[in-house]
N, C-alpha and C positions, 0 to 999 in steps of 0.2 A: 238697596242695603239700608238705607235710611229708616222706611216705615219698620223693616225687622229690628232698629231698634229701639225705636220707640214703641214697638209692640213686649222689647224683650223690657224696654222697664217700664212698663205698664205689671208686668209679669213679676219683678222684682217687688212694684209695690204692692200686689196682692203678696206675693210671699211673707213681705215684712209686716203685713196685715195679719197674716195668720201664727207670725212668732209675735206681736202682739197680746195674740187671745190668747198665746201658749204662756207669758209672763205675766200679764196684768190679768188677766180674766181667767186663766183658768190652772194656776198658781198651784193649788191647794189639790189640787189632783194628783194622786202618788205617779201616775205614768210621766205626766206631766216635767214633777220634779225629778224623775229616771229621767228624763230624757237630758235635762241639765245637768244632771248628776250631783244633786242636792239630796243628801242624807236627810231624814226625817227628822231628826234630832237639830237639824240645822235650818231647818224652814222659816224659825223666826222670824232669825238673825239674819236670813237670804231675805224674805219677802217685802220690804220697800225696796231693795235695790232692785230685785225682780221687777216691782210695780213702776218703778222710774224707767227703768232700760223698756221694756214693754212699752211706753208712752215716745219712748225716743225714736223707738223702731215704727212706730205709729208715725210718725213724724216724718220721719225718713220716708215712711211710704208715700205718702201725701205729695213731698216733694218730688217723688218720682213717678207718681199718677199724673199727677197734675202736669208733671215737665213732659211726661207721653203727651196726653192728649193738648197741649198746645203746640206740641212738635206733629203729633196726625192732621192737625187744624193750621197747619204753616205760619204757626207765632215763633220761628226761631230762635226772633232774640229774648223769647223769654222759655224757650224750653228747654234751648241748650246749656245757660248755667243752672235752671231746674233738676234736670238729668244727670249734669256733672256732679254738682255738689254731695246728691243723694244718690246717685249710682256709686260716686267716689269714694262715699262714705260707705256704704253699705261693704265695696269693696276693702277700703281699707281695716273695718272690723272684723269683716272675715279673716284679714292677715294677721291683725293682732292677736286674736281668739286661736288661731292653730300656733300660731310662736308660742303664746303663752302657755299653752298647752295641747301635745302634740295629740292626747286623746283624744281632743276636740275635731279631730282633719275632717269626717265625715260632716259635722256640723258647720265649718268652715267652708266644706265646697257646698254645702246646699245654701246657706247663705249668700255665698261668695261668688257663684258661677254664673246667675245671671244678671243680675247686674254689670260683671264685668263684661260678658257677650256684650252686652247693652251696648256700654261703652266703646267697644271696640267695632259692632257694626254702625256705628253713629260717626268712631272717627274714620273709617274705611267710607262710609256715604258722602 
């Protein structure tokens, strides 16, 4: 149960790699901003908060790559508050983002679902 999940945030952090390139790098893309639900008229006044959240989820990822492959490579005491922190967090944005708004639930469970797997076969392991 263990390697599943440090494979599932391994998985998280590609995830959060690819909302990344969806915030900071590829912004300016009408699909893009549909999929945020950023009006066009608003792209401005959205795109550094875009470009900071984008670098944060970058961040995130990093600490949940990293916390995988030191947890596949049995450095546990440095994977598992790697893992927790950024699976935690990844999780806990996901809950913020659907409270805050319920239109968001489809992008909250894609964010939010494996990471928390993660967590949960890491604490079952």
């Amino acid at each position: 149960m263990e390697t599943i999940g440090w494979v599932l945030a391994a998985l998280a952090g590609l995830l959060h790699v690819y909302i990344f390139v969806l915030e900071a790098l590829r912004f300016d893309d009408p699909g893009t901003r549909a999929v945020f639900r950023i009006e066009p008229e608003h792209a401005d006044a959205v795109r550094p908060w875009a470009w900071n959240q984008g670098w944060y989820n970058l961040f995130l990822a990093v600490g949940a790559l990293a916390g995988a492959g030191f947890g596949l490579a049995d450095h546990h005491g440095t994977s598992v508050p790697l893992v927790v922190l950024a699976c935690g967090s990844m999780t806990a944005a996901a809950l913020v983002l659907v409270l805050t708004d319920r239109r968001m639930q489809r992008s909250a469970l894609l964010q939010g679902t494996i990471p928390t797997l993660a967590l949960l076969a890491l604490a079952l392991g």
